[in-house]
N, C-alpha and C positions, 0 to 999 in steps of 0.2 A: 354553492361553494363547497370544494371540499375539505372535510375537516381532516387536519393534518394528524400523523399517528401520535405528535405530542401533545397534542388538548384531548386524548381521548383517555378512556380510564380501562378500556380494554382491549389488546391487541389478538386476533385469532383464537378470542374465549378466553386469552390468558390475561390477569390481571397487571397492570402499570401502576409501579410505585414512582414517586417523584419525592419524597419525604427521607431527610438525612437518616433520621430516627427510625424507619426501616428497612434498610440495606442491608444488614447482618453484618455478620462476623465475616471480611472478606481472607482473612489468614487462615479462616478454617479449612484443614486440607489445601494451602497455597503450596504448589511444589518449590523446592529452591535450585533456579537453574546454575548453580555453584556447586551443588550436590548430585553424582549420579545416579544412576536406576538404583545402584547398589549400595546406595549410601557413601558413598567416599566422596569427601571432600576436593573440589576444585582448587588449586592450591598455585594453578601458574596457569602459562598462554598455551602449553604444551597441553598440559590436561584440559583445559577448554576448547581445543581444536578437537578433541575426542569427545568433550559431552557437547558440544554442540552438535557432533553428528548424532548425538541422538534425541537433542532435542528436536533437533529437521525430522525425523524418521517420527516422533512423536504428533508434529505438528501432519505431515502426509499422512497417518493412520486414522489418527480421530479429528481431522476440522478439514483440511484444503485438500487430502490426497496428492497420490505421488505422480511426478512426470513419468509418460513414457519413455523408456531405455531406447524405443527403436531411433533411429536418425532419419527425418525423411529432406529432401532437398528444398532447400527455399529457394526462389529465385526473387532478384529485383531488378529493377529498371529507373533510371532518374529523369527528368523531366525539367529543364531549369527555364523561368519563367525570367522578364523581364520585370526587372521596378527597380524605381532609383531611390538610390542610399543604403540599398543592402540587396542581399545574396538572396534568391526567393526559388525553393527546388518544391518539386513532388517526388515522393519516392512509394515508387508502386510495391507492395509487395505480397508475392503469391508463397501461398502454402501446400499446393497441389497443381498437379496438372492437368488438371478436369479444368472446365472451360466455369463452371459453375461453381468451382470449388472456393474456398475461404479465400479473402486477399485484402488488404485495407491500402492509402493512401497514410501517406504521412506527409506531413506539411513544414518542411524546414525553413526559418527562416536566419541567416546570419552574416556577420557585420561583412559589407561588400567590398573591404581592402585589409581584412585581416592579414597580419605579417606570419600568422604562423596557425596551425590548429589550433581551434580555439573551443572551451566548453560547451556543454549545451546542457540546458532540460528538458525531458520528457516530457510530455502534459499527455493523460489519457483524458479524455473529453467525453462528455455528453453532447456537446455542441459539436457542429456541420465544423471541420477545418479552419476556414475562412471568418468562424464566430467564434472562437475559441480566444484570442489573443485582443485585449483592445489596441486600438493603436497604440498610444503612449507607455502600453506596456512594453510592446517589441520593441521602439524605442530607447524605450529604458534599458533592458537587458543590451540590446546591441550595442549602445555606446558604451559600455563597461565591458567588451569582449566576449559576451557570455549572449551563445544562441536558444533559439527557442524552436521545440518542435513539437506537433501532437496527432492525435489520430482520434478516430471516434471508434471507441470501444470496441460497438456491438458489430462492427465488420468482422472481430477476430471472431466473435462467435453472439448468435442473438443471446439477450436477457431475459430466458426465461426456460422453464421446465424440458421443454424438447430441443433447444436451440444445439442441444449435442448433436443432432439429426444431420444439419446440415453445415457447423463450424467446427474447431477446431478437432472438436474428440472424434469428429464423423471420421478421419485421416484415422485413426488408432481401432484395436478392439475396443469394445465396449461390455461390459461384463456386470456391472452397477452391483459391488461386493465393497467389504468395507474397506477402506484406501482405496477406495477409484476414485479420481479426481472429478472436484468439479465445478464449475464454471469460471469462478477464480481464478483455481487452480489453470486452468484452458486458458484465460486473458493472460493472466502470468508467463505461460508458454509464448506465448504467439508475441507479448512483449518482448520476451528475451532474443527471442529470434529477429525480430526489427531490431536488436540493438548487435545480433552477427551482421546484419548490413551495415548501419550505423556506422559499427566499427572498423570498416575496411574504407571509409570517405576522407579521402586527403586531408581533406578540411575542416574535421571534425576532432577533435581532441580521444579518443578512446579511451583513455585512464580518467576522465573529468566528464561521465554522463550521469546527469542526477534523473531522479525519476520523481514528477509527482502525480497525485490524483485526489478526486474527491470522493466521501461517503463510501459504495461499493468497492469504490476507486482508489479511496485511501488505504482502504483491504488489498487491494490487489497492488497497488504500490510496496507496502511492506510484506506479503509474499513474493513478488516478484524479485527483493530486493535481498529477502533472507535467502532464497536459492539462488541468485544470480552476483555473484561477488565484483562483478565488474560494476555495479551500479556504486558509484562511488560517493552518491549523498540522496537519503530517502525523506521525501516530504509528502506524508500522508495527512492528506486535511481530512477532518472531521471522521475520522474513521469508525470511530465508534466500538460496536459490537460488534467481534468477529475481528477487528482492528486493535486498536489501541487501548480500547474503555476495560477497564478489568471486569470480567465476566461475573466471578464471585459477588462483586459489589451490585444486588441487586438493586439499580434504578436504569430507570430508560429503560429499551429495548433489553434484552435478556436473551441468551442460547435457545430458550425454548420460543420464544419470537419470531427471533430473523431463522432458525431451522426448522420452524413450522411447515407439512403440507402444503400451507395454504398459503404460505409466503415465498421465502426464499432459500427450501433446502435444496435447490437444485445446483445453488452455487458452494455447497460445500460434499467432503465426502456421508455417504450414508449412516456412517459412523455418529456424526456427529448431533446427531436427532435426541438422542437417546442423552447425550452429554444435561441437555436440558431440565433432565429431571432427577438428576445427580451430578448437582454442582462439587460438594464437596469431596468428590471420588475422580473430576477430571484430572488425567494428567498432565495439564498444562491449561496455562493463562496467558494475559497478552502479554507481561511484564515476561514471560519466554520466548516472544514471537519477539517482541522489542532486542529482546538480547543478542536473537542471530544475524541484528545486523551490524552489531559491537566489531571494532573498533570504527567503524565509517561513519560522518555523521550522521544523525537522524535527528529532523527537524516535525515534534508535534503540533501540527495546526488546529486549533478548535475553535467554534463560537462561546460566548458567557450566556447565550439562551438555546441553547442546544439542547436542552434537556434528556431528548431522547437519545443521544449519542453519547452523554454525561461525560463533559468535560472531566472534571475532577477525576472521574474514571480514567480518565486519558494520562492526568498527571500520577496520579498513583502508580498506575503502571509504569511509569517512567522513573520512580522512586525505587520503586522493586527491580527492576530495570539496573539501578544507576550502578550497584556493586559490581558488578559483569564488566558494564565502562572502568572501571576505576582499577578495574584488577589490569586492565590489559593497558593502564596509563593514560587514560582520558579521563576527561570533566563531566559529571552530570549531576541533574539536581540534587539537593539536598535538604534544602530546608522545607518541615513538613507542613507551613505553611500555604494555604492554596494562593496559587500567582493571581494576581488581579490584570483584568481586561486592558490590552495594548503596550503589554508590559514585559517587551517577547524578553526571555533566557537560551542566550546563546552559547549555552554550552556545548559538549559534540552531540551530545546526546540531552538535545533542546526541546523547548515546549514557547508558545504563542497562543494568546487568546484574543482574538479580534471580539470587540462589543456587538452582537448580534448572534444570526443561528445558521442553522445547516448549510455554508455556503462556502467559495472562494470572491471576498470581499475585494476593492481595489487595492487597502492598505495589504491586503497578503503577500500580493506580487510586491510588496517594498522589503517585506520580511524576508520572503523567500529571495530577491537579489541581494539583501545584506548578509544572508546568512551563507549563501552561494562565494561572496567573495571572499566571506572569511576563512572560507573553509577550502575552494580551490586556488 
């Protein structure tokens, strides 16, 4: 049986804390994304569409790396399947025109007498298409008007150190210097581009596509979402480190962790390796990541035994986070209180904690259609 990275006491020779009483000082060197490079004060929505651009150019240099400028063509094809009581398509879509080259499916499903375009969400999947969705879930979303679609990740590009070789970055130079994107960063892409198909479908609502994912996923939900402004509500579950968990607060997983050799620095840029062994000197944290997707909602999903992905991490960040909502006229948490287990906050800028650990539980898909309606 394998033992999981959170009953272990050391991850890739680096040591795991789980203990409140050792986490440090997470305000030490916290940048304030209200404040720019230069110290001037954020003061309206006007000066925030300006530091925001630099906190994106901050977050592409040292963690996820920048897209390619070049433009290359996508093409799709739809596929529309039979079944009764709703709409059931595939939508094939290539990224090259090499026979071998990147291409994924996408698996839509929605209500089959809609009167008008109607919403949808995203699901990036570990699961095959067809296991992605239980039934009663697509159910549920269809009779409230709101569709469901997903794909499986690792078509946009495989998970793991060479997967560049042959997905998405294979299409681009390749130069591995610091801000070259990476792997993420690549999902992110190849996301945003299934939602230039997306948004050209009759039948799909374009201004109302939420995106979610889990774990790696919930990472790349909220990158995808801080670069891509069409995505009109971001639901990253358990995203952890690299995600939502404030980096500074060391418990769980840690930068020098998940950007380990021997783990998973091939999903960030090169830069970002190095961040791990001077916390206090990063330019940016998650409660900055969280901000570039101000004013849209953002719904935080985590487990109460997560440990490695540290809830409380998650909500913090969403504190630090909340001033950003609030300048630009939205709700988000405030009280410094930690939220207790099933006890979702539906502010724009929300947090949920299902009783369990690193997963998408059945009660999630209830939070995510209540928070879907309130918000489209």
């Amino acid at each position: 049986v394998a033992i999981s990275a959170q009953d272990r006491d050391t991850i890739a020779g680096i040591p795991v804390n789980y203990k409140e009483d050792k986490v440090g000082n997470y305000r030490e060197g916290l940048p304030d994304p209200l404040r720019f490079n230069d110290g001037r004060k954020v003061l309206n929505a006007a000066d925030w569409t300006q530091r925001r651009a630099e906190i994106l150019k901050i977050f592409e240099q040292n963690q996820f790396g920048a897209w390619p400028k070049e433009n290359i063509p996508v093409r799709y094809s739809i596929r529309e399947q039979s079944a009764e009581g709703l709409k059931v398509k595939t939508m094939h879509v290539s990224f090259s025109e090499r026979e071998d080259g990147p291409a994924t499916d996408v698996l839509i499903y929605l209500p089959k007498d809609a009167s008008a375009p109607c919403p949808l969400l995203l699901n990036l999947s570990f699961m095959p298409n067809d296991k992605a969705f239980a039934p009663d879930v697509i159910q549920k979303f269809l009779s409230k008007g709101i569709g469901l679609a997903t794909l499986h990740y690792s078509e946009l590009e495989a998970d793991k150190a060479d997967g560049w070789m042959s997905g998405i970055r294979s299409l681009f130079p390749y130069t591995a210097t610091d801000g070259e994107w990476g792997a993420i960063s690549a999902w992110a892409w190849g996301v945003s581009r299934i939602i230039d198909c997306l948004s050209l479908q009759s039948d799909i609502d374009a201004s109302k596509i939420a995106l979610t994912g889990c774990s790696r996923l919930g990472k790349t939900t909220l990158w995808t979402a801080a670069k891509d402004p069409r995505i009109a509500i971001a639901i990253p579950s358990c995203s952890g480190e690299g995600g939502a968990a404030m980096s500074r607060r060391l418990f769980g997983e840690t930068v020098a962790h998940i950007a380990s050799p021997e783990r998973y620095h091939y999903q960030f840029t090169p830069t970002y390796q190095k961040w791990g062994q001077d916390l206090k000197n990063m330019p940016m944290d998650a409660h900055m990541l969280l901000s570039l997707i101000a004013p849209r909602p953002l719904l935080l999903q985590t487990g109460s035994t997560d440990n490695w992905s540290d809830p409380k991490g998650e909500y913090i960040s969403a504190l630090e986070a909340a001033p950003v909502y609030r300048l630009l006229g939205k709700d988000a948490p405030s009280d410094p209180e930690f939220p207790k287990s099933e006890e979702p906050l539906f502010t724009t800028l929300g947090y949920v904690m299902h009783e369990g650990g690193h997963a998408v539980l059945p009660q999630d898909w209830d939070y995510y259609l209540e928070f879907l309606l309130k918000y489209f």
